[in-house]
C-alpha positions, -999 to 999 in steps of 0.1 A, spaced: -204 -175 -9 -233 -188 -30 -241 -228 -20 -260 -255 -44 -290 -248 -24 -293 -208 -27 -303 -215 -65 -328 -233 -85 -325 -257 -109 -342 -239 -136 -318 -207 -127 -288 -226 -131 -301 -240 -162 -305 -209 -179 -267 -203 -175 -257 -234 -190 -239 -241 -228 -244 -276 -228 -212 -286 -246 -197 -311 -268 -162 -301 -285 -144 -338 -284 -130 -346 -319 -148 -378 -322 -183 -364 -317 -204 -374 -346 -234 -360 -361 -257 -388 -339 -239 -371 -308 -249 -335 -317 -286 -347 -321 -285 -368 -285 -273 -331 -273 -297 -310 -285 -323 -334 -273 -304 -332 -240 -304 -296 -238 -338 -293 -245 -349 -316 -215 -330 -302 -190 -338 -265 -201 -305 -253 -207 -294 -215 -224 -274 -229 -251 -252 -259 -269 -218 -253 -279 -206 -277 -308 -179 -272 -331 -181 -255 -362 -179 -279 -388 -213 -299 -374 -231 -268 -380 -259 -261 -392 -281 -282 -369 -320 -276 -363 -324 -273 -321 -355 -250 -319 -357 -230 -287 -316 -234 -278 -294 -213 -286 -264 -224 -306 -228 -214 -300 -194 -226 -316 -162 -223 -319 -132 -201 -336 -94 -207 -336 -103 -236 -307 -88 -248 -291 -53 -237 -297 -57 -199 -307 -26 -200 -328 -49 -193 -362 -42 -164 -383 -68 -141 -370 -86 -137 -407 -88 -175 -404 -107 -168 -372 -128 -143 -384 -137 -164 -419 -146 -197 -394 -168 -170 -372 -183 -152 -401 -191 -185 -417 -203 -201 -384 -229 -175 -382 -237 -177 -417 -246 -217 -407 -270 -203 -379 -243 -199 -353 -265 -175 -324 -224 -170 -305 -196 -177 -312 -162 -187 -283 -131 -173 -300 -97 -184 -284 -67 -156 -279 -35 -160 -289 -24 -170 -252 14 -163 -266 7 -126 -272 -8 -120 -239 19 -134 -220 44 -119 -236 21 -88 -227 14 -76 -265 -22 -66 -255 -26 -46 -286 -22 -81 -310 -45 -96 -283 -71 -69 -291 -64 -68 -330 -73 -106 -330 -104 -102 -313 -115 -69 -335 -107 -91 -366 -129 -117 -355 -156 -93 -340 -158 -75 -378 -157 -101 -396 -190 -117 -379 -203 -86 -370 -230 -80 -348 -256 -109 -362 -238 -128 -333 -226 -128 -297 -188 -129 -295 -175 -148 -260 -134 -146 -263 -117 -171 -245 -90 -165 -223 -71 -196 -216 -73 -177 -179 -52 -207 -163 -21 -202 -181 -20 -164 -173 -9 -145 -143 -36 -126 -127 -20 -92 -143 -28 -104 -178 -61 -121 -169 -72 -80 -163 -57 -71 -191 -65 -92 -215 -104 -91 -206 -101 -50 -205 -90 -57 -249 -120 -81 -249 -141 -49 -241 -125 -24 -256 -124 -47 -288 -166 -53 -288 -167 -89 -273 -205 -98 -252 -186 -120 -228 -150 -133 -214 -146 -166 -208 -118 -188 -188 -109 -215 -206 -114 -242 -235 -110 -271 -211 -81 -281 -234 -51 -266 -216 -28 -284 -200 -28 -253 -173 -67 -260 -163 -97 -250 -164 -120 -226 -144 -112 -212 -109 -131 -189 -83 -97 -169 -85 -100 -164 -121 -136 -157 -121 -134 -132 -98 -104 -114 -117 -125 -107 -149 -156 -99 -130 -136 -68 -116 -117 -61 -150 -151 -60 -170 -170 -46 -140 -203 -64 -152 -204 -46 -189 -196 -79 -205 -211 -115 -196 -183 -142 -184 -186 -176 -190 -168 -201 -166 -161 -235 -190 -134 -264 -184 -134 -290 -156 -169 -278 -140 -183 -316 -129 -201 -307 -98 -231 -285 -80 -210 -271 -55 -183 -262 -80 -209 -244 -103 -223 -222 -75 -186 -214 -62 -181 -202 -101 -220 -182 -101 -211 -165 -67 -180 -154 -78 -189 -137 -110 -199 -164 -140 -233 -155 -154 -227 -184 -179 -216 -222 -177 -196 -240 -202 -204 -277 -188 -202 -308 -207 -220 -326 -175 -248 -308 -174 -272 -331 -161 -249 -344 -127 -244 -302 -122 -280 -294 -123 -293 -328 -104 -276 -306 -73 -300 -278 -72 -333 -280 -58 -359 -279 -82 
């Protein structure tokens, strides 16, 4: 298994959505993270949709759809991605109807995510959130093979909202076999330390959701 000190700083930072999703972020906020971001080199920030559109030249901007409950309608989904993107959105982090996929109707799972995926279409990245902590391993697999079949870029584990969790190794290293490296996956929620960000890297994530970016990254060697 990967440690802190078998990657760089500058690697890791590449992987990284710096993220800020609390309800009580303000506009000042949003511009302390994209200076944030910028400093510490990271891929991406990941703000929610309604403090879009933001200038952060050089960082990629993701959002938000149907977060962080997933019980939207999915055309209310795809109207917040479409209009996300159409406010500069570069990706946009979609959440399932966790419901449907444990009750095991996988075909409403992949209907949701194809409404979403149309309705942006392909000016974006789609990265479908799985809630991966509140479903058994079974469902994980399934539920990342609809992702695919329905034209997401990447699976990710969680919102960091659930009750259930956030990111696990375990988890990880189910949708790294069910997607079998054709789509990215993103390991987001509860991610506070160096150590647990390599576990997450060696087992699969080739993106971090972290809201602690800077104490994650101060563990790698430069």
């Amino acid at each position: 298994m990967a440690n802190s000190t078998s990657l760089t700083r500058a690697e890791v930072a590449a992987m990284i959505d710096h993220t800020l999703l609390a309800p009580e972020a303000t506009t000042a906020d949003v511009e302390t993270l994209i200076a944030e971001a910028r400093a510490l080199g990271v891929c991406a920030i990941c703000i929610s949709p309604s403090m879009l559109p933001v200038r952060a030249p050089g960082v990629v901007i993701a959002t938000v759809a149907g977060f962080p409950s997933g019980k939207h309608h999915s055309l209310v989904k795809g109207a917040e991605a479409r209009l996300a993107v159409e406010h500069g959105a570069d990706e946009v982090d979609m959440v399932i109807d966790v419901g449907a996929a444990l009750a095991g109707d996988y075909n409403a799972v992949l209907a949701d995510i194809v409404t979403v995926r149309e309705a942006m279409g392909d000016r974006a990245v789609l990265k479908v959130i799985i809630e991966s902590a509140a479903l058994p391993d079974a469902a994980i697999a399934a539920v990342c093979r609809a992702a695919e079949r329905a034209g997401a870029n990447f699976v990710k584990t969680s919102t960091g909202f659930h009750p259930a969790g956030g990111a696990t190794v375990h988890a990880v290293a189910l949708m790294a076999e069910a997607v079998g490296g054709r789509l990215g996956i993103k390991a987001s929620g509860g991610i506070r330390t160096s150590e647990a960000a390599a576990e997450l890297i060696a087992a699969g994530a080739t993106r971090l959701g972290l809201s602690k970016s800077r104490a994650v990254l101060d563990g790698f060697p430069a």
